[in-house]
N, C-alpha and C positions, 0 to 999 in steps of 0.2 A: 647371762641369759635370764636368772631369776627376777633382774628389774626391768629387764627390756619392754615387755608390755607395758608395765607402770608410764616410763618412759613414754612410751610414745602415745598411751591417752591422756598423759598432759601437756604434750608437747600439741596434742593435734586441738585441743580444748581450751590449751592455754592463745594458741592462736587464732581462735572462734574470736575467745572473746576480745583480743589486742583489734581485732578487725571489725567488731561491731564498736567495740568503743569510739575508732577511729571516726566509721559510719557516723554513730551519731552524734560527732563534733562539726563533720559537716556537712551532716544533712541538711536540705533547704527544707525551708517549713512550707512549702508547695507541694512538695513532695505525700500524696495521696497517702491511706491506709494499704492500699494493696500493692506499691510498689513497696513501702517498708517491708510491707510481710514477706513478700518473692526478694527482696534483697536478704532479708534475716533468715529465709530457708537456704537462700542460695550461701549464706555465709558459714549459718549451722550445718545441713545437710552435706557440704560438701566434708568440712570437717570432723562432720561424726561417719562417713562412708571412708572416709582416709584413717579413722580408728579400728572401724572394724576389721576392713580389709590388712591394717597391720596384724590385727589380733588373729584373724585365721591366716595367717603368711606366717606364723608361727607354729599353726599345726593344730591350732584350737577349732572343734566345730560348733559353729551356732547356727541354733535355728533362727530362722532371720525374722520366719513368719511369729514369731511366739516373742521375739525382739523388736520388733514394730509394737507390737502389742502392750509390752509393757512398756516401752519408749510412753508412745500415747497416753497412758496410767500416770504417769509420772507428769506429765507435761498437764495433764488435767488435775493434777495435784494428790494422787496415790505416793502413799510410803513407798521409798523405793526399798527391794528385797532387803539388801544388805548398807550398812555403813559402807564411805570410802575407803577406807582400811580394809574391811573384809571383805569387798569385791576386789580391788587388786589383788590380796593373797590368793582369794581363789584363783583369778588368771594366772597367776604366780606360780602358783599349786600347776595345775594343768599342764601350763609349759613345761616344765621340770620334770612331772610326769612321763609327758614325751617323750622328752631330751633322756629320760635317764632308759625306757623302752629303746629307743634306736642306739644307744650307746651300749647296750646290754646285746641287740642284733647285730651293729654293724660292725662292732668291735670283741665279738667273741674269739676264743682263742682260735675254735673251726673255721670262722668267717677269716680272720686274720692268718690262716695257716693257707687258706685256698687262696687270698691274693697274692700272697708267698708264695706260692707255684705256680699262679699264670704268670707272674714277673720271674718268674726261673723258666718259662716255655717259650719266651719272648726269642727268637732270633739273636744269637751275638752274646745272650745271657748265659751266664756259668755260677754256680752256686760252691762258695767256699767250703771248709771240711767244718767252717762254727756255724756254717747256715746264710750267712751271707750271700744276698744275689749281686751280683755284679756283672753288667750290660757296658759294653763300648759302642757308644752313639757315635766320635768321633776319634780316631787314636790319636795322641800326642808324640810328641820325640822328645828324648834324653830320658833323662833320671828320672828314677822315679823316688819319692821322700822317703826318709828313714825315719826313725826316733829321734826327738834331738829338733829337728829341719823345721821352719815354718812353712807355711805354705799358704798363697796369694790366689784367694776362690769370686769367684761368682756363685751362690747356689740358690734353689728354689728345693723348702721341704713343704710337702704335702703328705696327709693321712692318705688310708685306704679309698675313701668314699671321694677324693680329688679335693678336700677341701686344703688348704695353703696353712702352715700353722708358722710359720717362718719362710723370709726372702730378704738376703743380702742387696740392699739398693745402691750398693755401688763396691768395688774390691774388698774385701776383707781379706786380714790377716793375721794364723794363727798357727800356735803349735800342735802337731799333728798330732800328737798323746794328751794334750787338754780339752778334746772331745769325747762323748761316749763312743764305747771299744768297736762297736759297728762304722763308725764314720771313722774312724781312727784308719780301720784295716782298710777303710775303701780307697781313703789317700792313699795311703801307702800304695797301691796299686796303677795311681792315675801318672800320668805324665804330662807336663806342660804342652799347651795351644789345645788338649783334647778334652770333649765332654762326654760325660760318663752318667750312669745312672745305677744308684745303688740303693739297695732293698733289705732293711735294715730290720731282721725281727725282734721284736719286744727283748728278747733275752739279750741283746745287744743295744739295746737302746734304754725302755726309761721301765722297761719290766712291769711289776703287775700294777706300780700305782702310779706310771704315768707323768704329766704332770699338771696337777688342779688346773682345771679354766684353759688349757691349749691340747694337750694330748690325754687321751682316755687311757684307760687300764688297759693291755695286752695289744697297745696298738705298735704296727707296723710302721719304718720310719719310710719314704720314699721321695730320695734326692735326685736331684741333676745337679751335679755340679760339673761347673767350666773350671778348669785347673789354668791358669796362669802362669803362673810361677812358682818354683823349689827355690827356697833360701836354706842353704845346707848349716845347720850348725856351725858355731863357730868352734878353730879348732885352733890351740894353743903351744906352743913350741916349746 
């Protein structure tokens, strides 16, 4: 998140100018004063409004009227405020700012305790004696895994706020105790052809620190998984 912005004012800057260059390799020298200049705003303008609007899709506000202004300043040949270096830190700065504001709201332990109990109010949902929710969307038949068993998933995990932090794109397969202890119990519980959805709190999953860059502190885990298959340990004679 911290380069994102970086990113994308050189990515939209660096493709200004791959596109005037181009322009003026083939430009016809027919070609008047005022169709270059509507050609060069239509090149630049469009590419400096696809920065900005990246930069507020982040969360950043600017004043647009006060940003024209010094745009202008600058194009008339005023110092610009800051170095390149210390204008991206500052965007840099700001997002982060943000990100760490809504990760501090959306993932407190309050906020994360309450989506924990609307996924326990859900219809079908039952909440285990370590805290665990667990919802049957579809039941299965036979076995269901023990310790020991592998077990053949489709899953989709998503945070509180619906974002996806993990999605199996095609069968995986694993042993049901080399998960954290909240996924572990939920297998254990599912049974093959049926999908299930389980609601995994912090104390069962990645606890208060998470994990850097995917999952935040005190956050909630929330699966669907399709159960497949029980491959039962093997057992020796």
């Amino acid at each position: 998140m911290m380069k994102f912005a970086k990113h994308i004012v050189i990515a939209a800057c660096g493709l200004a100018a791959s596109v005037m260059t181009a322009g003026a390799q083939t430009a016809s020298v027919a070609q008047t004063a005022d169709s270059v200049t509507a050609a060069a705003a239509t090149v630049l303008g469009t590419a400096l409004k696809g920065s900005i609007d990246n930069i507020e899709g982040l969360g950043v506000k600017l004043d647009r009227a006060q940003l024209k202004q010094m745009l202008a300043d600058i194009i008339d040949g005023a110092q610009p405020a800051y170095s390149y270096e210390r204008a991206y830190a500052i965007i840099d700065d700001a997002v982060v700012s943000l990100q760490r504001h809504y990760v501090d709201s959306v993932f407190s332990k309050e906020a994360q305790q309450a989506f924990i109990d609307k996924a326990a109010a859900e219809e079908g949902a039952t909440v285990t004696p370590t805290g665990l929710v667990f919802q049957v969307i579809v039941e299965g038949e036979g076995v269901t895994p023990v310790s020991g068993d592998d077990v053949v998933v489709n899953y989709v995990g998503a945070l509180s706020d619906g974002s996806e932090f993990d999605r199996s794109s095609s069968p995986v397969t694993f042993d049901v105790d080399r998960v954290v202890p909240g996924f572990s119990e939920g297998l254990k519980m599912m049974r093959p052809g049926g999908r299930y959805r389980i609601v995994i709190p912090a104390s069962l999953g990645y606890g208060e620190r998470g994990v850097p860059g995917d999952i935040p502190p005190n956050a909630a885990l929330d699966f669907t998984v399709d159960m497949l298959q029980v491959v039962p340990k093997p057992t020796y004679q």
